[in-house]
N, C-alpha and C positions, 0 to 999 in steps of 0.2 A: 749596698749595691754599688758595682762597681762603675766610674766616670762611663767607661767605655758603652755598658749596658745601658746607661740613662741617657746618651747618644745615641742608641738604637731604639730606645723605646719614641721616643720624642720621635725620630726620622719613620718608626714606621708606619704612619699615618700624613697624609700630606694637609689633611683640614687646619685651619689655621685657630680655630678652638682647642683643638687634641694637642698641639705644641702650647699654647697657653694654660693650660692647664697642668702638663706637666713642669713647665716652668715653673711655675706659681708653686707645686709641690716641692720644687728642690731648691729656691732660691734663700733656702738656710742652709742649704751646702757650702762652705765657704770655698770648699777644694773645685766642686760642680762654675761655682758664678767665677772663680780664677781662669778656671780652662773657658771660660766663655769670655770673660774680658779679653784675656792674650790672646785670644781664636778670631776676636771679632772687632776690636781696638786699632780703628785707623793708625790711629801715630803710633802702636808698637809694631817693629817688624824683627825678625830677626837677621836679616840678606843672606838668607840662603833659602833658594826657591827645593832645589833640586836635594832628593832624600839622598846622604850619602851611604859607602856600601856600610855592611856594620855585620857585626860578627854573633848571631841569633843565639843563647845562650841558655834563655831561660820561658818554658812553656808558662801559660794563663793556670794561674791554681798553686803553681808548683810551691813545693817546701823550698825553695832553692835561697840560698841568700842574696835574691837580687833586691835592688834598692828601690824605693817608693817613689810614686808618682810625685809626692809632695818636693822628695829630694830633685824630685828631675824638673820641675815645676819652676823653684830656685834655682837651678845649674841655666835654665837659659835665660834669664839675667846679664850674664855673660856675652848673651850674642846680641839683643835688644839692645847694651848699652855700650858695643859695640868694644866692650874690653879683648874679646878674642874677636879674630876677623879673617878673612881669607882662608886660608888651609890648617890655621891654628882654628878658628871659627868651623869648619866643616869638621877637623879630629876632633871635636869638644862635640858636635851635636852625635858623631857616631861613636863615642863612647858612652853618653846620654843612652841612646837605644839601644846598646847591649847590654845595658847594666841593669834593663827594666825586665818584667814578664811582657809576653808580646799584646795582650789586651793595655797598658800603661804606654807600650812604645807604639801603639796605632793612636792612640790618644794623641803623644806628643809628635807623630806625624801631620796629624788633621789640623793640631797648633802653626806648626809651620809654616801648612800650606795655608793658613787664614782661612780654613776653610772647613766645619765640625762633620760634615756629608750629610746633615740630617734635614734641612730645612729651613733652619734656624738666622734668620738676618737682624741686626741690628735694632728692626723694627719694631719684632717681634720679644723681644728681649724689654725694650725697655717698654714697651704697654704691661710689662711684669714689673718692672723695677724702674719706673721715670730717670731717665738722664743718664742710666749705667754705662753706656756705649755712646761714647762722643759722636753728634753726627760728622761725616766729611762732607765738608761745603764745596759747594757748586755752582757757581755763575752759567745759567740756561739764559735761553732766548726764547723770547715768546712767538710764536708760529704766525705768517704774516694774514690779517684780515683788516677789516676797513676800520675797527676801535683801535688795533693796534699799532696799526702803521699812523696815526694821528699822534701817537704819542713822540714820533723819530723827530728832531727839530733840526735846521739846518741850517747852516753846512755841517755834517758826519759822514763818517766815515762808511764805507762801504768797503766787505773784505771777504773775499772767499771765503766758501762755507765748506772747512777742510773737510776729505773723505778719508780720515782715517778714526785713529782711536783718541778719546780725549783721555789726556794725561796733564800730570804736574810735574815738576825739577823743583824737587824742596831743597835749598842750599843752606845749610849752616856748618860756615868756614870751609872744613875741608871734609865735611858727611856732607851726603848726596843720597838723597832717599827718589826713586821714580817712582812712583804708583799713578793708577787709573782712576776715575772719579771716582771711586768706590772707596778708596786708601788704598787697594790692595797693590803690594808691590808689584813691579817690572823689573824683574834684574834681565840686564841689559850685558851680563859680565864686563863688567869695570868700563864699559864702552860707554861714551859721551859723557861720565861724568867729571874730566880731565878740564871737558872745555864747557863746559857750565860752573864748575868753580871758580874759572877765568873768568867767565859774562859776570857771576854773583860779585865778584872782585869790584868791579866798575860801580857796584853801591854801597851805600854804610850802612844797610841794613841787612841780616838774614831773607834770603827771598822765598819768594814761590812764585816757578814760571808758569802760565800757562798756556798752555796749546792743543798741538795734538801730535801722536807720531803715527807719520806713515812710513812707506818705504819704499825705495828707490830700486833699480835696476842696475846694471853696471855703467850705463851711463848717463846716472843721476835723474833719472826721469821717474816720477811718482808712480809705482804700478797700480792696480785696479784694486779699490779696498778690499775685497773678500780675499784674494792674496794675500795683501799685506798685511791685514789683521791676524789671519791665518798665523803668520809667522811671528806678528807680536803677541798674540793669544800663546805661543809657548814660550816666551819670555814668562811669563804672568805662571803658567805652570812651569816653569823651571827646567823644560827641554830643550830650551832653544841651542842650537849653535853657536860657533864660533864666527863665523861665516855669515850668519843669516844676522847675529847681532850687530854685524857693521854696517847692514843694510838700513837699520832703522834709524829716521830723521826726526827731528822735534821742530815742527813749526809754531813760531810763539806768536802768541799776540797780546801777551799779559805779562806783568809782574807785580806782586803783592807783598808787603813786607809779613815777613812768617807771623809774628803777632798779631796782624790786623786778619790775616786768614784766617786762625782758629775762631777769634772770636766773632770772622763771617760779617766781617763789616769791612770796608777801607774807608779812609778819611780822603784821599786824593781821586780828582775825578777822572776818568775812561784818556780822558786829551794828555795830561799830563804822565799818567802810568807808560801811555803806548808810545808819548814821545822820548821819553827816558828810556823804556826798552831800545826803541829803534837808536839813538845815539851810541848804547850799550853796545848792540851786535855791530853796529860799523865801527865802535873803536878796537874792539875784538878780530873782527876780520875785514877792517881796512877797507869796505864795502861803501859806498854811497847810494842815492836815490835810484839811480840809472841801473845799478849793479841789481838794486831789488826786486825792481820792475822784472829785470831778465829770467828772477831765480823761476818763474813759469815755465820756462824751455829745461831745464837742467838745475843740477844741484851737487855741489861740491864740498860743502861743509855740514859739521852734523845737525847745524839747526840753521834757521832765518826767520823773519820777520812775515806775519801771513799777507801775502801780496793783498792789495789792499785802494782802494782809492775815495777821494776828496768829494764827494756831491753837494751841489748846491742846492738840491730840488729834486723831490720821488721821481719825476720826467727820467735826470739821470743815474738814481738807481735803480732804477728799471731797467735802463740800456748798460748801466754796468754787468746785471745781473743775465739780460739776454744774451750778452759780449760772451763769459764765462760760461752759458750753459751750450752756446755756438762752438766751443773750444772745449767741451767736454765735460764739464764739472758740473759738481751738483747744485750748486747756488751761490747765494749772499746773504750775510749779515749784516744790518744796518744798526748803527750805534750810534749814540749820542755821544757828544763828546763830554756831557755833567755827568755821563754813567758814573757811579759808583761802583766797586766790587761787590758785590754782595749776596748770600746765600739763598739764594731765591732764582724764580726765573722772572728778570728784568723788565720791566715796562719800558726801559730804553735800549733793550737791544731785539729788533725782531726779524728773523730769518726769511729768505725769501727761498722756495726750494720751486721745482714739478711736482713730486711724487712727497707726498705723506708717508712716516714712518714715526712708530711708536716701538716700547718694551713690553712687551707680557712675558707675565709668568708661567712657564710649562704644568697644569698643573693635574695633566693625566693623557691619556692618548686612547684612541678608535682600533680596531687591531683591523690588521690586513684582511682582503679578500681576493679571490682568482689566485693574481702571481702575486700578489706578498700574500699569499696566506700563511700565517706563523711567524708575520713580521708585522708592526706597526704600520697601520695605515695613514693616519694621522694623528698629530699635537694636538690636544687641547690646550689651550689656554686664555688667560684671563689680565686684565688691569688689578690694580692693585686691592682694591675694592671692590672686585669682580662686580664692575655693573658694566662691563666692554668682555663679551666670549667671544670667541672663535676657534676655530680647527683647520688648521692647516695642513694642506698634504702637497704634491708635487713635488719630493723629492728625485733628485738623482738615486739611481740604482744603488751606489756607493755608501748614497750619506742616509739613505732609508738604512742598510744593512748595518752601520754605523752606529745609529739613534737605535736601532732595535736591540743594539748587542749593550747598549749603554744606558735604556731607558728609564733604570731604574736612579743610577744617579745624576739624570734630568729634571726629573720631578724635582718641583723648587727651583729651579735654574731660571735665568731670565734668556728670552732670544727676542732680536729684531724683527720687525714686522713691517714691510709696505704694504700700502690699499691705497683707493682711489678715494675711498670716503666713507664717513662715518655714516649708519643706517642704521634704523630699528631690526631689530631681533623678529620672523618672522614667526614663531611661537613663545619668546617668553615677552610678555610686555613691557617688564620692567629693567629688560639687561637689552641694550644693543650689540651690534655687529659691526661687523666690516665690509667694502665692499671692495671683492678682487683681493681677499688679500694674499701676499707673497712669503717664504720663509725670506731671511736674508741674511742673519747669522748668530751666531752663540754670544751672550755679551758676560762674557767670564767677568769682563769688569763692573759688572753690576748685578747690587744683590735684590736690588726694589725695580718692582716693575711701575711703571706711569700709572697715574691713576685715571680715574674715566674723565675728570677734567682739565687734563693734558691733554686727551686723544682729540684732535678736533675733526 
């Protein structure tokens, strides 16, 4: 059976047993658990989002002497270890897909993209085979309520709670890898990572930044996230422009030496990482205190430090946090300054927001009636553990016509979610709901939806 078809079989079912099971069946495939490592393997990328053209040669079946998946398997090696790069790196992948039958070069398309189309996340892989797929670690913040915020000790720091997409800037020496919390890359076309080799410069270790990138207008003012995601979500699928890639900013509020992030622990505490960054960006761009304060009104440079302030006492983050939601934004993080990095979501960093907002997974939809009839009326979806449903509707005319022409490869997908609050299920006892809840957008950058004790 051919890679391609055990990718279809697997995807045509969205239950999370019927992908287990066929896992379990093919995980002696040695060529099958390859294309799923390199498909699904944060730390390998190949940096090339975008399929280049390629010259179609050879039909699925054919006698033709095209070359084997296995050979094509090995030929991207080559771009992963970044031997060929650039336009040498893009004539290597489109001579790769000519050389294949077109079921072998859809395969090593779906490679590329980090992405198999069938269902299949990280998660679900290794409940087959323990440990196969490295997790990417994550520094969250615990959602603010009265256990949690006992845990903030003070004085900490209080720091905008950015409205963009979370990302990292992995630097080593003069490779610069972006991806989103997911691993999955952001090619940003060679933009920003000029002056993040510079910032990695200013320490003796291999780094990892973190933050978040949003994007800016022409003159440097942060536009509204569902825009500017918009525009970094085709960075991540590999459409973006040229133009639109200058747009995107990296606010940091972290840096981690690369070894101590794989293994998801740091040795230095939250005070010392963020003061070391912050000297880093002002010896980079000449910037002091007063300069940071301002980056709020405008933004000039491709990255800064997340605006940010000192509290002595919840009293004043509280009013930092009403100051910032006065002025538009969505909240605060509060941080201990003993924080640690670490792979988990922190008992010393917790968010203060308005609105609640969780990830579920897409994992079927309601069809139209009246005027969408023949179109998707609503998403279903679920927490990761499906004990949080809901169905959401209230699309725009555009983005209903959109999700209907596309719903098939939704299923599996994860999208953002506001509600006012978590509530019982009014027919099933054992699964809760949402209440009021809103669509908000596609989170390409992630492949796991929240579980039900995330959702608060």
């Amino acid at each position: 059976m051919s890679i391609l078809k055990i990718l279809e079989d697997i995807g045509s079912d969205t239950k999370r047993g019927h992908k287990l099971a066929l896992i379990e069946q093919h995980k002696s495939n040695k060529q099958f658990m390859q294309v799923v490592k390199l498909a699904l393997d944060p730390y390998v990328n190949f940096y090339i989002r975008k399929i280049p053209d390629h010259t179609f040669r050879f039909l699925s079946g054919s006698d033709d002497s095209h070359k084997t998946l296995d050979w094509a398997l090995a030929e991207l090696d080559k771009l992963s270890s970044r031997q060929l790069t650039g336009n040498a790196g893009i004539e290597h992948l489109s001579r790769i897909l000519s050389e294949l039958d077109s079921d072998d070069a859809t395969v090593i398309k779906r490679i590329i993209g980090k992405d198999l189309r069938c269902g299949m996340a990280d998660g679900i892989v290794n409940a087959v085979v323990e440990g196969f797929i490295p997790s990417y670690p994550c520094l969250l913040a615990r959602p603010y309520d009265a256990k949690n915020i006992k845990n903030i000790t003070y004085p900490a720091y209080s720091q905008l709670k950015a409205d963009g997409l979370r990302a990292n800037g992995i630097v080593e020496g003069t490779k610069v890898t972006l991806c989103g919390r997911s691993g999955r890359e952001i090619d940003m076309l060679g933009h920003m990572e000029p002056e993040l080799i510079e910032l990695a410069q200013q320490f003796s270790y291999h780094c990892v930044f973190d933050g978040e990138f949003v994007v800016v207008d022409q003159n440097g003012k942060v536009i509204d996230r569902k825009t500017g995601n918009g525009i970094i979500n085709k960075a991540i699928k590999g459409t973006i422009s040229d133009e639109e890639a200058r747009q995107i900013r990296f606010q940091l509020w972290d840096v981690i030496p690369l070894e101590e992030f794989k293994k998801g622990v740091s040795k230095q505490k939250y005070k010392d990482r963020f003061e070391a960054l912050i000297k880093a960006v002002n010896a980079v761009q000449k910037t002091g205190e007063d300069a940071l304060a301002e980056k709020l009104k405008g933004h000039t440079g491709k990255f800064w430090v997340i605006p940010y302030r000192i509290v002595n006492n919840l009293e004043e983050g509280e009013a930092h946090f009403q100051e910032l939601l006065g002025l538009g934004y969505e909240g605060t993080i509060l941080k201990n300054y003993c924080a640690l990095w670490e792979d988990s979501r922190s008992k010393h960093l917790v968010k203060m927001k308005a609105e609640k907002d969780c990830d579920l997974e897409i994992t079927g939809y309601n069809p139209g009636t009246g005027k969408f009839e023949d179109m998707v009326g609503s998403l279903q979806m679920a927490s990761s553990d499906r004990l949080v449903e809901v169905s959401i509707s209230g699309f725009s005319d555009d983005l209903r016509q959109w999700i209907t022409d596309n719903i098939d490869d939704l299923i599996g997908t994860i999208a953002a979610v506001t509600y006012n609050e978590r509530i019982k299920s009014r027919d099933r006892p054992n699964v809760d709901s949402l209440f009021l809840p809103r669509f908000a957008e596609f989170r390409t950058d992630k492949t796991v939806a929240n579980s039900s004790k995330e959702i608060k």
